[in-house]
C-alpha positions in Angstrom: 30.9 6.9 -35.7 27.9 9.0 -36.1 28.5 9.8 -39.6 29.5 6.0 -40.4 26.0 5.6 -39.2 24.6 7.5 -42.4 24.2 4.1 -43.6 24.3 1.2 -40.5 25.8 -1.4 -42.3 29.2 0.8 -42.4 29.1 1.4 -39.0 28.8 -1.9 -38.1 31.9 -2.8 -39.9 34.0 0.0 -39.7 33.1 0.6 -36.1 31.7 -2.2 -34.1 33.9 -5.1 -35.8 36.8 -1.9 -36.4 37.6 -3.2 -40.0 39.8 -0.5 -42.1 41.1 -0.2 -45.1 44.8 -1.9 -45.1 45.6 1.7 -46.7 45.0 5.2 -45.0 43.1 7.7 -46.8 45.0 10.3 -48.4 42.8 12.9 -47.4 42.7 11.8 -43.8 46.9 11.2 -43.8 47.0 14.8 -45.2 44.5 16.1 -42.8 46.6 15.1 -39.5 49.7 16.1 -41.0 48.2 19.8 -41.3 46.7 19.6 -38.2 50.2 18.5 -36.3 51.7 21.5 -37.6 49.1 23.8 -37.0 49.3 22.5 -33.3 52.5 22.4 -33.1 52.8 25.9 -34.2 50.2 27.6 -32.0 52.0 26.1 -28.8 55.1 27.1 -30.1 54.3 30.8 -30.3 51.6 30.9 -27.6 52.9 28.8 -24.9 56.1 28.9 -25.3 56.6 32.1 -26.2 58.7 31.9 -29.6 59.0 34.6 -32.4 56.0 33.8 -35.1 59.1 32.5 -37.8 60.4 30.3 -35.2 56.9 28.7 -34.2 56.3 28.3 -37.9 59.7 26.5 -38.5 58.7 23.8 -35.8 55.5 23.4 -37.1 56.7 22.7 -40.7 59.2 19.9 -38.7 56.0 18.6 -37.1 54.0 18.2 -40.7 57.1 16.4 -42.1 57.2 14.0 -39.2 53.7 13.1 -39.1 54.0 12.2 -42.8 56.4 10.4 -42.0 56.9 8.4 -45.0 53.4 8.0 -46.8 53.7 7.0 -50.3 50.9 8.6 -52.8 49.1 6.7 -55.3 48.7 7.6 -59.1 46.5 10.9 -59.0 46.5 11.7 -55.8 47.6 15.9 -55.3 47.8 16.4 -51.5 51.6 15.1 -51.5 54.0 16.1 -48.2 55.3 19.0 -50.8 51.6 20.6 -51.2 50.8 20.2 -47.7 54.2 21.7 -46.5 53.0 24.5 -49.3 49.7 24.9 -48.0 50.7 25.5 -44.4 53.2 28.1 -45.1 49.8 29.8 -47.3 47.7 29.5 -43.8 50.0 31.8 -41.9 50.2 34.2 -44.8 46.5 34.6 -45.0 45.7 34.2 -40.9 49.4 35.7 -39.5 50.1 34.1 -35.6 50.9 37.9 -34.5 47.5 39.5 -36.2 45.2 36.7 -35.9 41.2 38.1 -34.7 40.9 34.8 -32.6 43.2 33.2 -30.6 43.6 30.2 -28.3 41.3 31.2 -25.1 43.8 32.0 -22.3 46.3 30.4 -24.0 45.0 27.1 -22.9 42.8 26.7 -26.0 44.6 24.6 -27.8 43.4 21.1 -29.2 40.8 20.9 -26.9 39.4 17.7 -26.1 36.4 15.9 -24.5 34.9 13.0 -23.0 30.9 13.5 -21.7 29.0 10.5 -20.7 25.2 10.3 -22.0 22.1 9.5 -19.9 22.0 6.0 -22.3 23.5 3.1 -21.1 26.0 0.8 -22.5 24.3 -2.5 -23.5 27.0 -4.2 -22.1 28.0 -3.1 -19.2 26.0 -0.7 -18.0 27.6 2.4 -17.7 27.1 5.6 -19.4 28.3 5.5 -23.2 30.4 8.2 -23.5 30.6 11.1 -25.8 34.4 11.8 -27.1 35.9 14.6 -29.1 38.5 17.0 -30.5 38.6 20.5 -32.0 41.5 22.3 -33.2 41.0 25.5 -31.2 38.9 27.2 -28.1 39.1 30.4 -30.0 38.3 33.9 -28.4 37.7 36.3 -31.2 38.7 39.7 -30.8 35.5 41.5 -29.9 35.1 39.0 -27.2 33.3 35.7 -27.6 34.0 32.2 -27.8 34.3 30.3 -30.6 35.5 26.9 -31.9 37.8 26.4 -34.2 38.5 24.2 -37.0 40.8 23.9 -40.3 39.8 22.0 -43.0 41.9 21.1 -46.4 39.8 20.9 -49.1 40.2 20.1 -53.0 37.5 23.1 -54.0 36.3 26.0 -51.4 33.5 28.7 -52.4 30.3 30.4 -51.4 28.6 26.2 -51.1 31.2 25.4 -49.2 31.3 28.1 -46.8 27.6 27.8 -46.5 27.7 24.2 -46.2 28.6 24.3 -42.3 25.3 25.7 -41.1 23.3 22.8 -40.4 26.8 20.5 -39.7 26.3 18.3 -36.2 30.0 17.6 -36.3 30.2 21.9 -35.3 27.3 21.3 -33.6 28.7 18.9 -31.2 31.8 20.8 -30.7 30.2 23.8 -29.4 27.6 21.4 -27.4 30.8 19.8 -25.9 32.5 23.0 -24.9 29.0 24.7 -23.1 29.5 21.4 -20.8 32.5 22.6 -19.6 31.1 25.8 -18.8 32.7 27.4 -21.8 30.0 29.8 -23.3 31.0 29.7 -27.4 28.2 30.9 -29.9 29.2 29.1 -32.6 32.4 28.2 -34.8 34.8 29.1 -37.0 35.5 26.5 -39.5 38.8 27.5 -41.9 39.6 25.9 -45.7 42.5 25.9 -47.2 42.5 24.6 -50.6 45.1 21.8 -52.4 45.6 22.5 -55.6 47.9 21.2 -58.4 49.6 25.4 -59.0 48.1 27.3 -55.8 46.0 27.3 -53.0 43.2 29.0 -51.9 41.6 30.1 -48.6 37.9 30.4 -47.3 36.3 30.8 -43.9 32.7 30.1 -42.3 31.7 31.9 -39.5 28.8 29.9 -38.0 26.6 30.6 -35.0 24.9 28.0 -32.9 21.3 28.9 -31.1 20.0 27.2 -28.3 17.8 25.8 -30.3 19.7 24.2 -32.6 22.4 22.9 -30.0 19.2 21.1 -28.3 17.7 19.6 -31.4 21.0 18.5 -32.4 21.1 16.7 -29.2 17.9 15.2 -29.7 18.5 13.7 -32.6 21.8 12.4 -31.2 20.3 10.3 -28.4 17.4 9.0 -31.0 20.6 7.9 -33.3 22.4 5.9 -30.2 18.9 4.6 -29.4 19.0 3.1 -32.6 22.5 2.0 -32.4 21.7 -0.2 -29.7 18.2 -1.4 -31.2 20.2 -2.5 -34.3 22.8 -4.2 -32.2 20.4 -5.6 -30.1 18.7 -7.5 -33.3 21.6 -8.7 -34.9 20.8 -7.0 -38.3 22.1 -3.3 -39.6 20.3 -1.9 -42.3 22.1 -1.0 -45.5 22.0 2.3 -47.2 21.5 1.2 -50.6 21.6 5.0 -51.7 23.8 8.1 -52.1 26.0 7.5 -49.1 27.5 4.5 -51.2 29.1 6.8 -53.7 30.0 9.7 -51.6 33.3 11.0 -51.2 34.9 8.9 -53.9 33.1 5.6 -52.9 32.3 3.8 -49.6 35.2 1.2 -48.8 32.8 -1.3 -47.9 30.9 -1.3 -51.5 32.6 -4.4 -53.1 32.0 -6.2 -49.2 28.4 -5.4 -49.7 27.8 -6.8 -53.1 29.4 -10.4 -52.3 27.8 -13.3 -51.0 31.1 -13.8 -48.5 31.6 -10.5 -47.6 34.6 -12.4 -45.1 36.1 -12.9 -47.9 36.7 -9.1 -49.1 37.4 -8.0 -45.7 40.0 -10.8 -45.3 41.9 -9.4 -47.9 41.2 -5.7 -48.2 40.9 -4.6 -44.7 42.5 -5.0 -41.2 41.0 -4.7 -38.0 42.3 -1.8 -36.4 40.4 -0.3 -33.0 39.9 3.9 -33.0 42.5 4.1 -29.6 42.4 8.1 -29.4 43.2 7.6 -25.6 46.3 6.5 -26.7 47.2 9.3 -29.2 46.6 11.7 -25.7 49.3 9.6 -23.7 52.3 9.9 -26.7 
């Protein structure tokens, strides 16, 4: 929701009003897919205690089910085939029995959150809450606590890797873990790379100071502040600016440029409510 908010318009829509593209984002689709099996995997071999092949083998299952039937567009690379690919490369380069960090007591992994904020709900009145989910409470080897986080990506390099240190999304994540008396110092943030004939592999070690965790939360209650102002007036600014052609294109650009903007999402787009509570109870 935050980063919808880059532009306030988009959040409006994709947020408040929950429209979404009738069609899910390749990347995103992808994305869980890998994730699943990663999961999968890790509780395979660290909670219940199966051989490294074995835990692999169930996570593979787990990627193909989460697929589970996705048809590709014209273009698109990051088919069932390359993610299946790209998994199997993630345990080549970061092996389950060798790994420097693992899950932290074994009780690390996907770890989830839910912190309410000293801002109230315009509503109702209650505390808006804060929600989340990392892939990993990591401990690395020579003792501290990280989080940890895979990304797939269609290019990795030096930009990338450097292009986590000022990241809130991290940020938060290690924010959300020091509430629950966790004491991390930063994040690990993993890339493997999709490619037509390969893949490739990068990692970002990042640290997070006090002060950065604090200004981070600044800024985060200024940006609900605003939220609510916006809400409260009936108008959300539009962007009108780089965030309109980022990542490939906002969704909403054609909805902005009509005179009956109903009339696009009508057509286009679905309403469909972010329910992550309900993901937790499958």
């Amino acid at each position: 929701m935050r980063a919808a908010f880059t532009c306030p318009r988009k959040f409006e829509l994709s947020e408040l009003y929950h429209w979404k593209p009738k069609r899910t984002s390749v990347h995103l689709h992808a994305g869980g897919a890998f994730a699943k099996g990663l999961e999968t995997t890790r509780r395979a071999f660290y909670t219940d205690g199966l051989e490294s092949e074995a835990a692999i083998e169930r996570g593979w299952l787990a990627v193909i089910d989460a697929w589970s039937g996705y048809l590709l567009q014209d273009g698109e690379v990051k088919s069932l085939e390359r993610m299946l690919s790209a998994f199997l490369y993630y345990f080549t380069v970061w092996p389950l029995d060798s790994d420097f960090v693992r899950p932290f007591q074994d009780k690390g992994i996907e770890f989830s959150f839910s912190i309410p904020l000293p801002v109230e709900h315009p509503e109702t009145g209650d505390p808006l809450i804060l929600a989340g989910r990392f892939d990993m409470l990591g401990q690395h080897s020579a003792g501290p606590l990280y989080v940890v986080d895979e990304k797939t990506a269609s290019q990795l390099g030096a930009t990338w890797v450097e292009g986590w240190k000022l990241d809130g999304q991290f940020t938060e994540y290690c924010w959300a873990a020091q509430q629950y008396g966790f004491p991390v110092v930063g994040a690990i943030v993993r890339g493997v790379s999709i490619l037509k004939n390969g893949h490739g592999h990068a990692q970002s070690l990042q640290t997070r100071s006090k002060f950065m965790i604090n200004a981070w939360y600044t800024q985060l209650l200024r940006d609900v502040e605003r939220m609510i102002a916006l809400w409260k007036e009936g108008y959300f600014d539009r962007s009108y600016g780089p965030v309109c052609k980022m990542y490939g294109g906002c969704h909403f650009r054609q909805v902005c440029a009509a005179p009956n903007p109903l009339d696009w999402l009508e057509a286009d787009f679905e309403v469909r409510p972010y329910k992550p509570y309900e993901e937790e109870i499958k």
